[in-house]
N, C-alpha and C positions, 0 to 999 in steps of 0.2 A: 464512554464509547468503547467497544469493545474490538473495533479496529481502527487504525489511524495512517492515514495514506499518503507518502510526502514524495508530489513531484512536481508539472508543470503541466501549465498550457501545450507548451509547442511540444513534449515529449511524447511517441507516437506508442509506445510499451507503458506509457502513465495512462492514456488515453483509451489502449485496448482494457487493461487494466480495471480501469475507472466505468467501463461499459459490461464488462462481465461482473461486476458487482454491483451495478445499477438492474441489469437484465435480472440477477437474482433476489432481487429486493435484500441484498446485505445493506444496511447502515452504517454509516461510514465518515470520520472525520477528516478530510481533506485538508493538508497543509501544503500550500504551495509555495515551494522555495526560492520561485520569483520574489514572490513579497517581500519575505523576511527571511534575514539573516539569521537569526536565530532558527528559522525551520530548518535550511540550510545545517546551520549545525549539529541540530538533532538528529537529521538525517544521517551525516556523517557516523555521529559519535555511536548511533544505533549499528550502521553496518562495516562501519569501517572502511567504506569506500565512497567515492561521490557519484558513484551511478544512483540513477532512479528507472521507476519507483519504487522507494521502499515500503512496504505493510508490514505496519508492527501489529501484535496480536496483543490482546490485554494479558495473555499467561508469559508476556516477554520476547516470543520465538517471533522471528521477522522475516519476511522473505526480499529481493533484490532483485529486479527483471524479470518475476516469476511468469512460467509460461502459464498456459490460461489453464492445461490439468493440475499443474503443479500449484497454483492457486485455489481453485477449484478444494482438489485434496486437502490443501489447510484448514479451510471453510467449513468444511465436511467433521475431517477431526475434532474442530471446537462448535457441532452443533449450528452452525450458523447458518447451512444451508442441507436443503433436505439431498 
């Protein structure tokens, strides 16, 4: 999977998040940090902080609360979305 998305249910910036990449038919692997703790940790150890949502990208670069252009523009960058 070429993006991987780690936040929650009740998080309202996972949820805008999770709807501008469903709206653009991106594919997408959802880890939700409710579950498990170890998603929880990945998330961390990716951005160094415990806010969500994190999006990692498969070339590494990850984004953190990303607004919906500043998302958008990553997507774009790696082909993902026209």
């Amino acid at each position: 999977m070429s993006v991987v998305m780690y936040g929650a249910d009740w998080c309202p910036d996972c949820r805008r998040s999770k709807k501008l990449m469903d709206t653009m038919g991106v594919e997408y692997e959802e880890r939700n940090v409710e579950e498990s703790a170890e998603y929880t940790a990945e998330a961390e150890a990716i951005s160094g902080r415990k806010n969500i949502p994190v999006i990692q990208f498969a070339d590494g670069a990850f984004l953190v609360e990303p607004t919906d252009e500043a998302l958008r523009s990553a997507l774009r960058e790696r082909n993902l979305i026209a």
